[in-house]
mmJSON file of the N, C-alpha and C atoms, coordinates in Angstrom:
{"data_MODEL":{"atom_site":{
"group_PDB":["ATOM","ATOM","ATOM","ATOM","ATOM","ATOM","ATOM","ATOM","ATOM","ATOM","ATOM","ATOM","ATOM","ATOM","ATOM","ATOM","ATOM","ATOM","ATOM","ATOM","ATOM","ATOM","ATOM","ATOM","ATOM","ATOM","ATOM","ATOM","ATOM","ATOM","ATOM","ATOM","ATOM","ATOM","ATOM","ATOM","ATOM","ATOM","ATOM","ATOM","ATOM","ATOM","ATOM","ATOM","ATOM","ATOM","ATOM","ATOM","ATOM","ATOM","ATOM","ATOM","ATOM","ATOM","ATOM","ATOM","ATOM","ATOM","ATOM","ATOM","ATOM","ATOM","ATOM","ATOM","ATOM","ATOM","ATOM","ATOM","ATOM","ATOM","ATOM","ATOM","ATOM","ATOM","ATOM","ATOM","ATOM","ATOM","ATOM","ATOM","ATOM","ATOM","ATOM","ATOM","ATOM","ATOM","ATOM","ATOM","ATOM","ATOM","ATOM","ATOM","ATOM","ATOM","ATOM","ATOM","ATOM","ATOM","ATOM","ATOM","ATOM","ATOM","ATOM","ATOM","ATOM","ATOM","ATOM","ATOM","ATOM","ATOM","ATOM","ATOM","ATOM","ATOM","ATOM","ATOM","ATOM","ATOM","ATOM","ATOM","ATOM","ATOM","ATOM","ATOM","ATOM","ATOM","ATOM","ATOM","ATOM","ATOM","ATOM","ATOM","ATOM","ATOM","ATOM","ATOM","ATOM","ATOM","ATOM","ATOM","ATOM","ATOM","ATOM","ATOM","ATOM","ATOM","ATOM","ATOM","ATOM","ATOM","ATOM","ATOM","ATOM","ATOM","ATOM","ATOM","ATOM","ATOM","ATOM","ATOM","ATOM","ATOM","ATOM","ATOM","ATOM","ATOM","ATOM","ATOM","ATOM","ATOM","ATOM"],
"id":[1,2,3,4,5,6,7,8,9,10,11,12,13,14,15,16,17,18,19,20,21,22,23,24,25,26,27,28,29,30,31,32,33,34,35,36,37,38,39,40,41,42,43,44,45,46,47,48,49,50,51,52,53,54,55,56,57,58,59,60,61,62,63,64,65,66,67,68,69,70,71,72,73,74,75,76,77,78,79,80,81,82,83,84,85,86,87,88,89,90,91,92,93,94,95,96,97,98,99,100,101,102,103,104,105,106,107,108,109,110,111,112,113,114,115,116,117,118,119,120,121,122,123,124,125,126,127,128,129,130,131,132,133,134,135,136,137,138,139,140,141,142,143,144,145,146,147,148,149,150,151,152,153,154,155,156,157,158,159,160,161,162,163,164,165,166,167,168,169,170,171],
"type_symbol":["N","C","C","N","C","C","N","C","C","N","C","C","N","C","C","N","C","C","N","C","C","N","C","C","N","C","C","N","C","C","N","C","C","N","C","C","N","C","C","N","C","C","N","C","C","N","C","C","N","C","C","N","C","C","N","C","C","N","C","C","N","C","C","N","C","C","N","C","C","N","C","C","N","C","C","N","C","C","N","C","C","N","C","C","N","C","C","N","C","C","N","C","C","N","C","C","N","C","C","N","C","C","N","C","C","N","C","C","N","C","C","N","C","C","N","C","C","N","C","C","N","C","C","N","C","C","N","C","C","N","C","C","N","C","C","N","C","C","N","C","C","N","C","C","N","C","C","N","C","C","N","C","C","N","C","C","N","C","C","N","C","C","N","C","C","N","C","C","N","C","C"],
"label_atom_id":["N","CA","C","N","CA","C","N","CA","C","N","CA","C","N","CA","C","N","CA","C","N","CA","C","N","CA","C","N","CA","C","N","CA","C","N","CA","C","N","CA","C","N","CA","C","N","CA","C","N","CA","C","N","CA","C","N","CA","C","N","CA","C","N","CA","C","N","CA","C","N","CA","C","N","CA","C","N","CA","C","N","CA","C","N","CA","C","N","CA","C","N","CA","C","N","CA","C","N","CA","C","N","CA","C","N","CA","C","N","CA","C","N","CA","C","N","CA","C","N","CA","C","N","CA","C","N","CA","C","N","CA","C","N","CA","C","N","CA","C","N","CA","C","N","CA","C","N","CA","C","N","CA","C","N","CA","C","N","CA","C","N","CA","C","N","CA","C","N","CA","C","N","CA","C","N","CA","C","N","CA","C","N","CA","C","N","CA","C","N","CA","C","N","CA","C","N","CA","C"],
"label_alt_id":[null,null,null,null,null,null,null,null,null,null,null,null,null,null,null,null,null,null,null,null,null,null,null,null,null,null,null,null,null,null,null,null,null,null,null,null,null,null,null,null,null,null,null,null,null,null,null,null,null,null,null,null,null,null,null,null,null,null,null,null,null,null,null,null,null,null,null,null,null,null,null,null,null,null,null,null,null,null,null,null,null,null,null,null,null,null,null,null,null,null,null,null,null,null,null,null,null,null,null,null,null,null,null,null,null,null,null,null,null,null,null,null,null,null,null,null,null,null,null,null,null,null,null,null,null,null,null,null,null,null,null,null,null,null,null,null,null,null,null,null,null,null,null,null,null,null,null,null,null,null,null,null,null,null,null,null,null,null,null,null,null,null,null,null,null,null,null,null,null,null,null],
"label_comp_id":["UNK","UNK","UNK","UNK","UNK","UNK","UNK","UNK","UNK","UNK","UNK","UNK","UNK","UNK","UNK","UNK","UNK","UNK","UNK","UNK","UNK","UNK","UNK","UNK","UNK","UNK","UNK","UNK","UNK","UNK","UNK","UNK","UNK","UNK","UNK","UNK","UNK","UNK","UNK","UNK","UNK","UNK","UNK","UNK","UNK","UNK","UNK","UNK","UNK","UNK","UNK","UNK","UNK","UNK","UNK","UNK","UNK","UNK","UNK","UNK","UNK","UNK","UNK","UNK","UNK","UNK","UNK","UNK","UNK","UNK","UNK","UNK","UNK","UNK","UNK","UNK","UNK","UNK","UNK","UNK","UNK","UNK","UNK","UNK","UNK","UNK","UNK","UNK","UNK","UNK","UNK","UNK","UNK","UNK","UNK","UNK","UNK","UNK","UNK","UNK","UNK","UNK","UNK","UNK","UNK","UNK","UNK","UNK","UNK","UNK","UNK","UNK","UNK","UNK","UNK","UNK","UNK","UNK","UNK","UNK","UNK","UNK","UNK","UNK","UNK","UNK","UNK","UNK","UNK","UNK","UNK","UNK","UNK","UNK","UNK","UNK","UNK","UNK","UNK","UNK","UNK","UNK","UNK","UNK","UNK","UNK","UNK","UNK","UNK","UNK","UNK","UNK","UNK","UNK","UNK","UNK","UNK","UNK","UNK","UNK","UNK","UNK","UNK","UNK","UNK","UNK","UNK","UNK","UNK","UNK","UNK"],
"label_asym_id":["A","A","A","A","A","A","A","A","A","A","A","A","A","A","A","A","A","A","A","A","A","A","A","A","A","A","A","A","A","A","A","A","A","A","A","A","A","A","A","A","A","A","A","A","A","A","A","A","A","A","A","A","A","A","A","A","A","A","A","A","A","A","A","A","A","A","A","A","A","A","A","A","A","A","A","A","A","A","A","A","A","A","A","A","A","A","A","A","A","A","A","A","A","A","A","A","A","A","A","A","A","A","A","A","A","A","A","A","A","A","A","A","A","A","A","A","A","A","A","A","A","A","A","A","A","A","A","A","A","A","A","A","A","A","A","A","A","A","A","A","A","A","A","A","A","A","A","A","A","A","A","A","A","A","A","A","A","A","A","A","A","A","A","A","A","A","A","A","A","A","A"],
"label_entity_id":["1","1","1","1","1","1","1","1","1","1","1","1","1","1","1","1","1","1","1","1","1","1","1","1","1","1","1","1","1","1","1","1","1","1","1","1","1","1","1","1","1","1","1","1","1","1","1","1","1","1","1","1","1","1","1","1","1","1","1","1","1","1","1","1","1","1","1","1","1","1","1","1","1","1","1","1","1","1","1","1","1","1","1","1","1","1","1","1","1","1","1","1","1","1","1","1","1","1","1","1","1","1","1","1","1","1","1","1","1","1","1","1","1","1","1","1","1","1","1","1","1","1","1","1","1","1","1","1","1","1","1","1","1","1","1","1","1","1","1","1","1","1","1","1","1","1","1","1","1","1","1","1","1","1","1","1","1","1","1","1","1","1","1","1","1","1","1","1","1","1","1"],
"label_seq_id":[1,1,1,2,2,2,3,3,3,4,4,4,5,5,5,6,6,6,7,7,7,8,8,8,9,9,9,10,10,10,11,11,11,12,12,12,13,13,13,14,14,14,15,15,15,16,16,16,17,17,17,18,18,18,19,19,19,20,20,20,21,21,21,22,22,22,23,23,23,24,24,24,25,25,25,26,26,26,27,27,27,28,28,28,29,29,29,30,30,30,31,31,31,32,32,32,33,33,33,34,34,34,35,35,35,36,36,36,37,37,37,38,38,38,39,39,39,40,40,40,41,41,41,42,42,42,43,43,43,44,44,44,45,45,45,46,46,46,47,47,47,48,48,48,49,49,49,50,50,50,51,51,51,52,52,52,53,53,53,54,54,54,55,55,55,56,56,56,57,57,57],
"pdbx_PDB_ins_code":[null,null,null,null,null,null,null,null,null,null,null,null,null,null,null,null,null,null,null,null,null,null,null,null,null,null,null,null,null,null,null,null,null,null,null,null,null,null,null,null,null,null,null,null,null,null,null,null,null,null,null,null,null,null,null,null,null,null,null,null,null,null,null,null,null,null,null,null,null,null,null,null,null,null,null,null,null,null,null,null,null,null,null,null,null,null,null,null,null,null,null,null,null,null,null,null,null,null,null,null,null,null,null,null,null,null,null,null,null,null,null,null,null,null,null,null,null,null,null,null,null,null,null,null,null,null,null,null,null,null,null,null,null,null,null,null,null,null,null,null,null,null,null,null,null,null,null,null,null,null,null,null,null,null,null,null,null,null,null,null,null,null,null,null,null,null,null,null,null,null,null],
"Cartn_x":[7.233,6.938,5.556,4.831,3.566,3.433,3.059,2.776,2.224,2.355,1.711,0.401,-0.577,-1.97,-2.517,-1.496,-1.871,-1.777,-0.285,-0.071,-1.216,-1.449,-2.795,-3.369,-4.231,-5.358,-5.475,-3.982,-3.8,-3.88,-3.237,-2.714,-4.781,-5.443,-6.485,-7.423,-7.342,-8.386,-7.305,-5.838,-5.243,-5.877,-5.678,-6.489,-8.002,-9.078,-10.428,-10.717,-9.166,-9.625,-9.843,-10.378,-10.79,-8.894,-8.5,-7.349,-6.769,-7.632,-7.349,-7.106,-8.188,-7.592,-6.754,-6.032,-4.75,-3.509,-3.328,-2.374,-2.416,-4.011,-3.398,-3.222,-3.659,-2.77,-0.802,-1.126,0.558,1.235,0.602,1.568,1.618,0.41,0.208,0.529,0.523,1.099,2.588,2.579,3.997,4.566,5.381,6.193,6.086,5.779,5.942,7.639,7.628,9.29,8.997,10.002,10.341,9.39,9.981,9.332,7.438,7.145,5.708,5.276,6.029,5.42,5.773,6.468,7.2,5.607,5.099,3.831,2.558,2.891,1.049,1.331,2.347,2.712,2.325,2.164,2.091,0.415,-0.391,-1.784,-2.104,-1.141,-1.275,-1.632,-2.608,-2.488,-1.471,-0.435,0.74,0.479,-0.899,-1.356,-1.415,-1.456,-1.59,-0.459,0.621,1.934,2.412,2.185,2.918,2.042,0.534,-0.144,0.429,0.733,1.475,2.75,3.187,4.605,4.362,3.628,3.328,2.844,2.453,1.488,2.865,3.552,5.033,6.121,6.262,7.193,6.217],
"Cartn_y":[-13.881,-12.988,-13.331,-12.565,-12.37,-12.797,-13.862,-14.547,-13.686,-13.515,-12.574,-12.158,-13.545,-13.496,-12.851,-12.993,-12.601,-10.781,-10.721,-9.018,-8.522,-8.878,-8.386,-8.038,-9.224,-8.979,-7.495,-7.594,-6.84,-5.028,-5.211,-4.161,-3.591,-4.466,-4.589,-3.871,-4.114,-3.323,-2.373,-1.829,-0.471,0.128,-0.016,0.487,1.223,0.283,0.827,1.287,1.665,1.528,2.8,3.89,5.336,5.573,6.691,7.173,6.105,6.089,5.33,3.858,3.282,2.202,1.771,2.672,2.669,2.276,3.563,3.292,2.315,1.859,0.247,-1.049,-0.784,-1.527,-1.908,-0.455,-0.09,-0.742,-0.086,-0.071,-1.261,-2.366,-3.879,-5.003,-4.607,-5.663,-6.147,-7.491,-8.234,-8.886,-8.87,-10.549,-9.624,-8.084,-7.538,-7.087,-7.057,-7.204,-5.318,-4.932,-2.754,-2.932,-3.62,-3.265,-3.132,-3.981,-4.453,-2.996,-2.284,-1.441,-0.543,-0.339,1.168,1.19,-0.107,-0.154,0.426,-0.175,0.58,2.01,2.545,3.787,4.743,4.069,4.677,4.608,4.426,4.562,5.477,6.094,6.398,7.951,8.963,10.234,11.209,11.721,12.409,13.324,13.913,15.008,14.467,13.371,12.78,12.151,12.2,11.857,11.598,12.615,13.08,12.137,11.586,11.103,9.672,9.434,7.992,7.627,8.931,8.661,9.276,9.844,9.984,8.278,7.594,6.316,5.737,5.638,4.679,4.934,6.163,6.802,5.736],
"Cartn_z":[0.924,-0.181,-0.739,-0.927,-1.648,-2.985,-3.637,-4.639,-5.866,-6.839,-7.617,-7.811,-7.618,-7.492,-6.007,-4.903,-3.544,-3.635,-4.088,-4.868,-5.301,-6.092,-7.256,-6.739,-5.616,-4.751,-3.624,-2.767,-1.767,-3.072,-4.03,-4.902,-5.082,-5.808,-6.219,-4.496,-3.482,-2.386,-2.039,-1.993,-2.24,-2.407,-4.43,-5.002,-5.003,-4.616,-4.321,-2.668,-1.91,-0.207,0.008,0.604,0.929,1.486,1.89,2.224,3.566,4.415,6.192,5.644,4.616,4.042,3.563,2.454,2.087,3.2,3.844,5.026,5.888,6.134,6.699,6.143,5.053,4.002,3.724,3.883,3.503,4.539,5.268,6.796,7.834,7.267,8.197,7.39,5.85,5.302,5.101,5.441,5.377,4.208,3.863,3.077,1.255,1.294,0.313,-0.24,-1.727,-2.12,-2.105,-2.113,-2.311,-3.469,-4.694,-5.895,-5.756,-5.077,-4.856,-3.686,-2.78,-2.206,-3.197,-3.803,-4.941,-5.625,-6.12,-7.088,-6.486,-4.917,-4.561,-4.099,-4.291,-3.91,-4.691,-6.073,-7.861,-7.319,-6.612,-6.315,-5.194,-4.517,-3.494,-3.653,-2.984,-3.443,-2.911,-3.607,-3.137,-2.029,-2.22,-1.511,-0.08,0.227,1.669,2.201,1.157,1.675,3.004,3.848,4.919,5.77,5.477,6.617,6.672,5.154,5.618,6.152,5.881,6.694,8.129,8.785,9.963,11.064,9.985,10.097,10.176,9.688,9.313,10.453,11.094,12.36,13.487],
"occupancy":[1.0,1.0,1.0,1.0,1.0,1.0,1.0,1.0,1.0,1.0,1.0,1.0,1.0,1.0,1.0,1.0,1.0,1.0,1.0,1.0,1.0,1.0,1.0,1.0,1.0,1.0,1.0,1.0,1.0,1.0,1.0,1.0,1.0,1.0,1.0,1.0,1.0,1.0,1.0,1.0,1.0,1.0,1.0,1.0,1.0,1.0,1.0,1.0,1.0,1.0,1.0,1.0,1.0,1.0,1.0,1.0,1.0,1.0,1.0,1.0,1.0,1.0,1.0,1.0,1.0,1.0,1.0,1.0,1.0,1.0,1.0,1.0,1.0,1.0,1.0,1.0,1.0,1.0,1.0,1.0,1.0,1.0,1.0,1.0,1.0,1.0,1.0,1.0,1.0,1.0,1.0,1.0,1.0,1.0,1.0,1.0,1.0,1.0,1.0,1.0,1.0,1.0,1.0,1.0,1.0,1.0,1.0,1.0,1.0,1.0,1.0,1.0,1.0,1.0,1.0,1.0,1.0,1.0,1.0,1.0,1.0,1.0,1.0,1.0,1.0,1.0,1.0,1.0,1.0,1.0,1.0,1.0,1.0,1.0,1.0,1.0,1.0,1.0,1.0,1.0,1.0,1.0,1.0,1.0,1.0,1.0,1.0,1.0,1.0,1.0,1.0,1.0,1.0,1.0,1.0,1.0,1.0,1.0,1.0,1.0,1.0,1.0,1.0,1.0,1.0,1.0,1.0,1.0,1.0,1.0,1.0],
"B_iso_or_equiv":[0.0,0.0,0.0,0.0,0.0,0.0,0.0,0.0,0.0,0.0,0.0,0.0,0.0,0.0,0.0,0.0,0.0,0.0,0.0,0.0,0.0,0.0,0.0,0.0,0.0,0.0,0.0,0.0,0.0,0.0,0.0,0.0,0.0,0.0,0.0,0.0,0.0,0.0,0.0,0.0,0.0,0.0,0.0,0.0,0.0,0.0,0.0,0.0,0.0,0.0,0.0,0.0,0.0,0.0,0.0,0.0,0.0,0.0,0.0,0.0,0.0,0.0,0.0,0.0,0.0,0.0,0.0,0.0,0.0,0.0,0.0,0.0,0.0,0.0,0.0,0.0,0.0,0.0,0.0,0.0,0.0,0.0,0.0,0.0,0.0,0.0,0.0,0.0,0.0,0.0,0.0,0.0,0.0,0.0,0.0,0.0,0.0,0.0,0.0,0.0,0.0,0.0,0.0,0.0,0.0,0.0,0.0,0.0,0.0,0.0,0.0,0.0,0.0,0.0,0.0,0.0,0.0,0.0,0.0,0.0,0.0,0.0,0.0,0.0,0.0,0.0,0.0,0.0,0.0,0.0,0.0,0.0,0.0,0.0,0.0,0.0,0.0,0.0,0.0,0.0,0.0,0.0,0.0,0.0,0.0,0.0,0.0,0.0,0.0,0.0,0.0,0.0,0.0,0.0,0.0,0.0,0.0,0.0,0.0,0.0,0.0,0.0,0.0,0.0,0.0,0.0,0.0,0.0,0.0,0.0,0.0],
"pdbx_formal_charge":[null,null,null,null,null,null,null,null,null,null,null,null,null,null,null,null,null,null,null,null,null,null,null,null,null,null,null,null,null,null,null,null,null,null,null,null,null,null,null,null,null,null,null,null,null,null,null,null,null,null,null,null,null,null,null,null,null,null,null,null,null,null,null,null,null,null,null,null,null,null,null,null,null,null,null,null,null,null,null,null,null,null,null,null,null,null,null,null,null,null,null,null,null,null,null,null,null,null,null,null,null,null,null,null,null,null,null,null,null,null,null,null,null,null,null,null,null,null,null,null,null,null,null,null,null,null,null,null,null,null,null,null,null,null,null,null,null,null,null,null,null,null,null,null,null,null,null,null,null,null,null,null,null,null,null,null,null,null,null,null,null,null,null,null,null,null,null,null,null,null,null],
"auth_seq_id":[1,1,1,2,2,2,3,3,3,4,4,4,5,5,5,6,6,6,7,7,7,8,8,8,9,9,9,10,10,10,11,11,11,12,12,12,13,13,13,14,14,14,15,15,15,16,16,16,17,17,17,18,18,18,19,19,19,20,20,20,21,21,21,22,22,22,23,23,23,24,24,24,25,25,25,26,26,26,27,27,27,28,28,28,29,29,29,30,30,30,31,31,31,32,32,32,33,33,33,34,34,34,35,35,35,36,36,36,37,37,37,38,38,38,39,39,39,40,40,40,41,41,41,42,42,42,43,43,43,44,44,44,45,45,45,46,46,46,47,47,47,48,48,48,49,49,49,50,50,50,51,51,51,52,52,52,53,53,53,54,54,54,55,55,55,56,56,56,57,57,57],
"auth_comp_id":["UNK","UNK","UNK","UNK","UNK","UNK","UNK","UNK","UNK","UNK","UNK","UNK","UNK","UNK","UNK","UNK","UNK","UNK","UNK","UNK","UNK","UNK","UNK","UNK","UNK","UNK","UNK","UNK","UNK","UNK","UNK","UNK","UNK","UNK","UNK","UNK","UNK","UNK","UNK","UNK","UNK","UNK","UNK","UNK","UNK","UNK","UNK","UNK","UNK","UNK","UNK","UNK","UNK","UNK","UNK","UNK","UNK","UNK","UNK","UNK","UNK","UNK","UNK","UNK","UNK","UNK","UNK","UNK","UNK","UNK","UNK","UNK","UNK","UNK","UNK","UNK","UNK","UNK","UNK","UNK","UNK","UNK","UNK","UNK","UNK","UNK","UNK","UNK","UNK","UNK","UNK","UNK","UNK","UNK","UNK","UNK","UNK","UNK","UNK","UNK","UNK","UNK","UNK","UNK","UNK","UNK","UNK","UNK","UNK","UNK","UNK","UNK","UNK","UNK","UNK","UNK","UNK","UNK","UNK","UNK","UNK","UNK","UNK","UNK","UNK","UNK","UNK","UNK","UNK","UNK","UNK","UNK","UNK","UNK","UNK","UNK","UNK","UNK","UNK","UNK","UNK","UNK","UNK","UNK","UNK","UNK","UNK","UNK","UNK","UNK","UNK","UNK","UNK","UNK","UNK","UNK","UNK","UNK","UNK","UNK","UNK","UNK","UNK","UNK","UNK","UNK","UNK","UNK","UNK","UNK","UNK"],
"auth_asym_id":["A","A","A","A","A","A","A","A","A","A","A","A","A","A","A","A","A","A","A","A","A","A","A","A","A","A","A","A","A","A","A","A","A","A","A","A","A","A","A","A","A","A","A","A","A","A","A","A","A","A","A","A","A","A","A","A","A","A","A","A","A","A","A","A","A","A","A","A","A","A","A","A","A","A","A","A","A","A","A","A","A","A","A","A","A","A","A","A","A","A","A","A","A","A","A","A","A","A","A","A","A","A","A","A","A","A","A","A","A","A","A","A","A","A","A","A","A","A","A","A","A","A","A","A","A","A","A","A","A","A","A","A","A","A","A","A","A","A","A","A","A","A","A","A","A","A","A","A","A","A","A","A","A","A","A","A","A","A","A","A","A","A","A","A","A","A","A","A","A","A","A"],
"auth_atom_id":["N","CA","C","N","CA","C","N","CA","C","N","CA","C","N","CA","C","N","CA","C","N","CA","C","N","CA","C","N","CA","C","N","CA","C","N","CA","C","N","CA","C","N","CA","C","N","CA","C","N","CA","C","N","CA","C","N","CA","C","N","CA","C","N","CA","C","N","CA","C","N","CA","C","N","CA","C","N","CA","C","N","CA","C","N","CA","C","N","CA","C","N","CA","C","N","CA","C","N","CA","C","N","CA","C","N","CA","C","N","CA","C","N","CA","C","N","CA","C","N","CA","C","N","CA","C","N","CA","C","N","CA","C","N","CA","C","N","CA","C","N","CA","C","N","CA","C","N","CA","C","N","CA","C","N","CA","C","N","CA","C","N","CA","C","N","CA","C","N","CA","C","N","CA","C","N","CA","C","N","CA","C","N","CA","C","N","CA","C","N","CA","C","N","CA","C","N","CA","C"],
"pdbx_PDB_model_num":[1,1,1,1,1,1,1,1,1,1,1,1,1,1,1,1,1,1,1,1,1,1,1,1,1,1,1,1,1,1,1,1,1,1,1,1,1,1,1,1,1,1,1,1,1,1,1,1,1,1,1,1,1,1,1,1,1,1,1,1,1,1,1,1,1,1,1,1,1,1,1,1,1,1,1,1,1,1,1,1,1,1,1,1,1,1,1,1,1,1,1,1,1,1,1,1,1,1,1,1,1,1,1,1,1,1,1,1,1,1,1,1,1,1,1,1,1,1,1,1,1,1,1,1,1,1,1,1,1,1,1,1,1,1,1,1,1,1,1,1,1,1,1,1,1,1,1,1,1,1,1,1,1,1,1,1,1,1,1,1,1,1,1,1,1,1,1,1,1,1,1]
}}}
């Protein structure tokens, strides 16, 4: 599990990553709790939804 300061960090380049960044974020990082992906999800743009779950299949 991801330490809170490690969270932050990964949460923190989410945050500032262009769209392609995001998803490999999402989608390569390990040792995250639901609650901790539920959070970078709250950053995520809805409108591109479908590309991350295309990325996730």
């Amino acid at each position: 599990m991801a330490t809170p300061t490690e969270f932050e960090s990964i949460k923190q380049r989410f945050i500032d990553g262009d769209l392609n960044e995001k998803i490999k974020i999402y989608t390569t990082t390990t040792g995250l709790t639901v609650e901790q992906f539920k959070e970078l999800l709250k950053h995520f743009p809805l409108q591109h939804l479908e590309k991350l779950e295309k990325a996730m299949a």
